[in-house]
C-alpha positions as a printed Julia matrix, in Angstrom:
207×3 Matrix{Float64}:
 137.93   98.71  64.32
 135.05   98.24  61.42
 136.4    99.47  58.32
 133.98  102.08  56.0
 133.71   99.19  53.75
 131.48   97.31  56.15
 130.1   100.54  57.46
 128.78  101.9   53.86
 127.29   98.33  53.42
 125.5    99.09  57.06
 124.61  102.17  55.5
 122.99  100.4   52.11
 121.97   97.42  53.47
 119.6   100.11  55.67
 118.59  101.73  52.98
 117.58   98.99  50.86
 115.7    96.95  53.73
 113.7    99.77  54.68
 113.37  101.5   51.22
 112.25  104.99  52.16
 112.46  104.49  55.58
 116.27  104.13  55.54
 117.64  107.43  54.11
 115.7   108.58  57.49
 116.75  105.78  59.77
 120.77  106.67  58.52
 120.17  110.45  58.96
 118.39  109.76  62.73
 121.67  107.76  63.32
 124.08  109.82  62.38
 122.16  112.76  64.41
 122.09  110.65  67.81
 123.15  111.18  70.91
 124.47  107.84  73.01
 126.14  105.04  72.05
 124.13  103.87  68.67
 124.55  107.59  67.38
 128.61  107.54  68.31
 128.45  103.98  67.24
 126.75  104.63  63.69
 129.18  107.7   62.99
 132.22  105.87  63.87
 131.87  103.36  61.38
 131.15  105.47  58.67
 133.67  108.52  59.12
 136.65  106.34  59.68
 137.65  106.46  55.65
 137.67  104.95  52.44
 139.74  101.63  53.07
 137.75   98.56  52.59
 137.85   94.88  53.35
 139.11   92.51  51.0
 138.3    92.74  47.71
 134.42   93.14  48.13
 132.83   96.3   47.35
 129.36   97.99  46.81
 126.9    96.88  44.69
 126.1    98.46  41.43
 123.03   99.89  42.42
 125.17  101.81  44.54
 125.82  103.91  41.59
 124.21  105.09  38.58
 127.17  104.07  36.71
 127.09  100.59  38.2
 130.68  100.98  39.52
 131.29   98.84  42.89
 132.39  101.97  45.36
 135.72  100.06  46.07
 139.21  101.7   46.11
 142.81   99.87  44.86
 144.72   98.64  47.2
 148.32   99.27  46.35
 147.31  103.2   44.86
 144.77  106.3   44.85
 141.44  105.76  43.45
 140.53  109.4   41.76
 136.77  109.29  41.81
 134.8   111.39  39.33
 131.0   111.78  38.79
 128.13  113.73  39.01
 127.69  115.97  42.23
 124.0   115.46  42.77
 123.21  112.11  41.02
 126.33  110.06  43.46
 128.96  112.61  44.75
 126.68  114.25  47.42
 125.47  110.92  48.9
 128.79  109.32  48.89
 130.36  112.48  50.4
 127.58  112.28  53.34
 128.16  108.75  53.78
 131.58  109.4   54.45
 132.08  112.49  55.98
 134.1   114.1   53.2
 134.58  117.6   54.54
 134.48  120.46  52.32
 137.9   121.64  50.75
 138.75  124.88  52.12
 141.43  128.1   52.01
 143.29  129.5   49.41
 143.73  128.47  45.87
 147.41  127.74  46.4
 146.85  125.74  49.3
 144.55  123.41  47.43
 146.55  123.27  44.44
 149.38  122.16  47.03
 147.14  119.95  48.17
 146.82  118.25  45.22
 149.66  116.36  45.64
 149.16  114.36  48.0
 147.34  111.06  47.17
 145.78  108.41  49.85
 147.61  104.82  48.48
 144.77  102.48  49.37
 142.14  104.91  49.52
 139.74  107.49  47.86
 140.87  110.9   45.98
 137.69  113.34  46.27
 136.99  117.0   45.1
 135.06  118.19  47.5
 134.66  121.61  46.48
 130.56  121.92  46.18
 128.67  124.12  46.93
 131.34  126.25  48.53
 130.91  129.79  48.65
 134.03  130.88  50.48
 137.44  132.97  49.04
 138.52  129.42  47.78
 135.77  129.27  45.27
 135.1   132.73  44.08
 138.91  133.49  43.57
 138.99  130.29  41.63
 135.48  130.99  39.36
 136.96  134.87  38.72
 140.11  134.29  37.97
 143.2   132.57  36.79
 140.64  130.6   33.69
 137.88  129.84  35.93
 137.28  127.43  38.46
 137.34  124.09  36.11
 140.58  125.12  34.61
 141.68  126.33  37.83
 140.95  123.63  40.12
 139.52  120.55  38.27
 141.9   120.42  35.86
 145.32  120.31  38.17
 143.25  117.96  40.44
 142.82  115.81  37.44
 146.9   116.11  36.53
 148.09  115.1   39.93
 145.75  112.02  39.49
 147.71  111.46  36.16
 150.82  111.99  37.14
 150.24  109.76  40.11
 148.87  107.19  38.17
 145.71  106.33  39.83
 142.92  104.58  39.32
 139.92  106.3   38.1
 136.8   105.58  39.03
 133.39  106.57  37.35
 130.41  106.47  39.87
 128.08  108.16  37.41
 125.89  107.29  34.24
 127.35  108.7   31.09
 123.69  110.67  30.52
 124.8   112.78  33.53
 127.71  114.1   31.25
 125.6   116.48  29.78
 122.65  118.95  30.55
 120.78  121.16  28.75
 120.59  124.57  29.02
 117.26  125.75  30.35
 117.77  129.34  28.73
 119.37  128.77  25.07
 118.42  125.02  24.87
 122.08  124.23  23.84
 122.99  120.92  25.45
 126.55  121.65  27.62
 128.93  119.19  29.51
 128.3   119.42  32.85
 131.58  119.49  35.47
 131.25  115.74  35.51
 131.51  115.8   31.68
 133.96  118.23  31.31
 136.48  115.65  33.41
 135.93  113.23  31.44
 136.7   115.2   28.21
 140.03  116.3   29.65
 141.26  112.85  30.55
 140.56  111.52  26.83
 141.44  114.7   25.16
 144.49  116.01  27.3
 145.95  112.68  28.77
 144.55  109.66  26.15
 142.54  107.87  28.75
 139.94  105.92  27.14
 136.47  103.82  29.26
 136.75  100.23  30.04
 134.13   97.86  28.4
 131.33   98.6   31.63
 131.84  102.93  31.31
 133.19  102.59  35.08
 136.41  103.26  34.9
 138.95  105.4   32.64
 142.35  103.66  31.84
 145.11  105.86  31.08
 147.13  104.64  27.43
């Protein structure tokens, strides 16, 4: 069995030989029929577990962090959505979160020792995410923030794919520069729970 490690690098190493041409070339493979098409998705949608001790590159992401989970615990990744999450999600099949607010809070406690801890919750426009965004604080203190805890309380490893200029945005309306959802985590593991950046900005070590 390939592990996802060696399948993501398929993945990059496609995208960087062909430049343009390889975002297609992965998308026509994961879309085909036959044995390259079963072949291709196989590799990539069997997990987060990795060979070794080699990971990505750190073009991989625009915080330079190697895409590469701890062994012996959960790696909690955090980042921005459209600038990392949304490509690394694709790459490896990360379904969408789904159901009741309960049941993901519940959900929360499970970690994946060896493995990747996502938030998949974009873009969802189900009863999960509107009860969350109406009610009970909103949907950051509703889901991000207990997703965040469990991490904590877990003790994982977290890992920053993103650039620290994608903590913030500015509002196109007031012009009042905001933390985005990205930033927001960030501010709640240093404010809430101590955790301050390694020397690289890749990673968020708890005190």
């Amino acid at each position: 069995m390939v592990s996802a490690g060696v399948s993501i690098a398929i993945a990059v190493a496609i995208h960087i030989a062909l430049g343009p041409l390889g975002a297609s070339a992965i998308r026509a493979l994961r879309s085909a029929s036959g044995f390259w098409g079963d072949f291709f998705r196989s590799i990539v949608g069997q997990g987060a577990r990795f060979l070794g001790h080699r990971g990505l590159v750190a073009a991989k992401t625009t915080s330079g962090a190697a895409l590469l989970p701890n062994p012996d615990k959960t790696t909690t990744v955090i980042g921005s959505f459209e600038h990392d999450l949304k490509a690394i999600f694709y790459l490896l099949n990360t379904p969408l979160i789904r159901g009741s607010v309960d049941d993901l809070l519940w959900s929360f406690k499970n970690g994946n020792p060896g493995g990747f801890n996502f938030l998949n919750v974009s873009n969802v426009s189900n009863d999960l995410f509107l009860n969350a965004k109406h009610g009970r604080g909103g949907f950051f203190d509703s889901v991000n923030k207990p997703w965040l805890d469990e991490a904590v309380s877990r003790g994982d490893d977290i890992l920053i794919v993103s650039s620290r200029e994608y903590m913030t945005t500015i509002d196109p309306i007031t012009g009042v520069t905001k933390n985005t959802g990205f930033g927001k985590e960030v501010k709640y593991l240093m404010d809430t729970h101590g955790d301050t950046w390694n020397a690289d900005y890749t990673r968020l070590l708890a005190p």
